[in-house]
N, C-alpha and C positions, 0 to 999 in steps of 0.2 A: 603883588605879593611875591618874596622873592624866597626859594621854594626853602631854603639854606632853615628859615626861620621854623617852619613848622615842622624840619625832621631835627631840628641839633637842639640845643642848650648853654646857656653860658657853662663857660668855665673857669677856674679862676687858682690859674698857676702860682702865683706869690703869696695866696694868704699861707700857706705853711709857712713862708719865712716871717710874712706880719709878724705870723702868731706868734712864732714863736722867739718875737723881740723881747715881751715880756710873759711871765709866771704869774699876773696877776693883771685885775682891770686896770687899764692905763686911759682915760680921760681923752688925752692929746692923742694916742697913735690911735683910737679909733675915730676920733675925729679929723684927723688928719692925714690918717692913711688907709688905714678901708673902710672905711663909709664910703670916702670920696671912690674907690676903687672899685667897690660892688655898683655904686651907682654909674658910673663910667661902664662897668660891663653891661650890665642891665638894659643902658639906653642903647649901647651900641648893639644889641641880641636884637633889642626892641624893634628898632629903627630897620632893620633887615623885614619888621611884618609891612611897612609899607601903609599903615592905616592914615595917613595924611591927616590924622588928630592932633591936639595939641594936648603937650604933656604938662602937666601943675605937682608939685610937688605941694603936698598937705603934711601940716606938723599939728598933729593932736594930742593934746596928754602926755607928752613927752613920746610919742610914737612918728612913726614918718609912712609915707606914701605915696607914689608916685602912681599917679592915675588918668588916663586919655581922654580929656573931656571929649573929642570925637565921636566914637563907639560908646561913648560912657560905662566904661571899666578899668578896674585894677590892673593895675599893673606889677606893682612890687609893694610887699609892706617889711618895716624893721623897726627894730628898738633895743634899746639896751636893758636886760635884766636886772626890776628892783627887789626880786623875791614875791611870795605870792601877792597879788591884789583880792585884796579885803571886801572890795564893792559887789553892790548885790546886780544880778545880770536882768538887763532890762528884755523881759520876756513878750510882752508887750508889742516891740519894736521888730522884736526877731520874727512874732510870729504874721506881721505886716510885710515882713521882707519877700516880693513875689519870686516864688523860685516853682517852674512847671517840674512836670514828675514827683511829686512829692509822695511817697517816703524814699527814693531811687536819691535826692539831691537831697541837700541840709542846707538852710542859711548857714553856712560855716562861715567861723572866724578866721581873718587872714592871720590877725595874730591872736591869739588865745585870750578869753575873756581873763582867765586868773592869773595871765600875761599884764592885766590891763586892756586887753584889745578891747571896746565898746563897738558900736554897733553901726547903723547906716554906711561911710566909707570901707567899713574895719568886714562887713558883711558881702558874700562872695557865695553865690552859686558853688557847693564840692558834695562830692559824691560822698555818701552817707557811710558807707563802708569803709571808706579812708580817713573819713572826719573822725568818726567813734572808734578807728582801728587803730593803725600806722601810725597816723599822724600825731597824735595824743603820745607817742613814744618821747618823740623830739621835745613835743610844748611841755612835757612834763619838766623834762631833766634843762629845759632854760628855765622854767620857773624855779626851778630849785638852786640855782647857779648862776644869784647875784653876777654881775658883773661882764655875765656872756652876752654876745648880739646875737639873735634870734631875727631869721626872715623868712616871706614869702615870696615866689618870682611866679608871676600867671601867664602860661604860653596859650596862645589862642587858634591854634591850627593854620590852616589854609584862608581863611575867612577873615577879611581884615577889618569889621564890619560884627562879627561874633562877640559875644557878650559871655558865652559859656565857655571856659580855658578848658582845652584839651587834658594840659597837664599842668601841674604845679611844683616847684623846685621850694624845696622847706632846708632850711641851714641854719646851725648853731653853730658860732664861731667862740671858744672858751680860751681865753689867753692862754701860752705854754699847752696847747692841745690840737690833734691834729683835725680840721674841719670836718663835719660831717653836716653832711650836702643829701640829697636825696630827691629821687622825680616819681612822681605819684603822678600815674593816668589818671585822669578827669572825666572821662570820657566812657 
């Protein structure tokens, strides 16, 4: 484990200029220039934990994910805002989800259920306080704002072999607007 990985964070210099190519959702520049660019940071942050996993990229529901089948965990989830989703949240599934400490952790959503986010990959060990707090700030205002990309990025500490992220990095990128990016303790 190389030690860079469990004190930093990606960061990501050019999306102010991405964004601000165009004033409204553009199709091509997010499929062609940051997606590819968030995922390039992402693996190269990743790749610094040294977990010797193998990374699978999962496309669900029009959702994405990049997940370590080694350790078997999250890694990064993202998607592009279609306004709210309609569907009813499978309760059921959530409450099958093994997460120890409970009520301290939440089967939290990587991306928000009225995001779209559903359950088993989409589901992630986060601290309860952050799930019902903070975090509900950001998923709110990408579900209200068509056309935004909304992510999650999972840091896992020192432990390359952990299942529970220390911290989680949450981003909504809105065309013509400046990123807002955010790292919530897990821990």
């Amino acid at each position: 484990m190389n030690n860079s990985y469990a004190v930093s964070a990606p960061v990501y210099p050019d999306l102010v200029r991405m964004l601000g190519m165009t004033s409204s959702y553009n199709a091509a520049l997010f499929a062609d220039q940051i997606i590819p660019y968030l995922l390039e940071t992402w693996l190269n942050h990743y790749d610094l934990a040294g977990s010797g996993g193998e990374v699978a990229h999962v496309h669900v529901n029009e959702l994405s994910y990049f997940f370590d089948i080694g350790p078997d965990r999250l890694i990064a989830a993202w998607g592009i805002s279609e306004g709210r989703f309609a569907g009813d949240r499978d309760k059921s599934r959530m409450q099958g989800y093994p997460v120890t400490n409970r009520p301290v952790y939440h089967a939290g959503h990587a991306i928000p259920h009225r995001f779209g986010g559903g359950t088993d990959i989409n589901l992630t060990a986060q601290l309860g306080k952050v799930n019902i707090g903070p975090f509900r700030e950001i998923e709110t205002r990408a579900v209200r704002t068509p056309g935004s990309l909304y992510f999650t990025y999972w840091m896992y500490g020192r432990d390359s072999t952990a299942q529970l992220a220390q911290r989680v990095q949450q981003g909504l990128l809105i065309p013509g607007s400046h990123p807002e990016i955010r790292i919530f303790k897990n821990r």
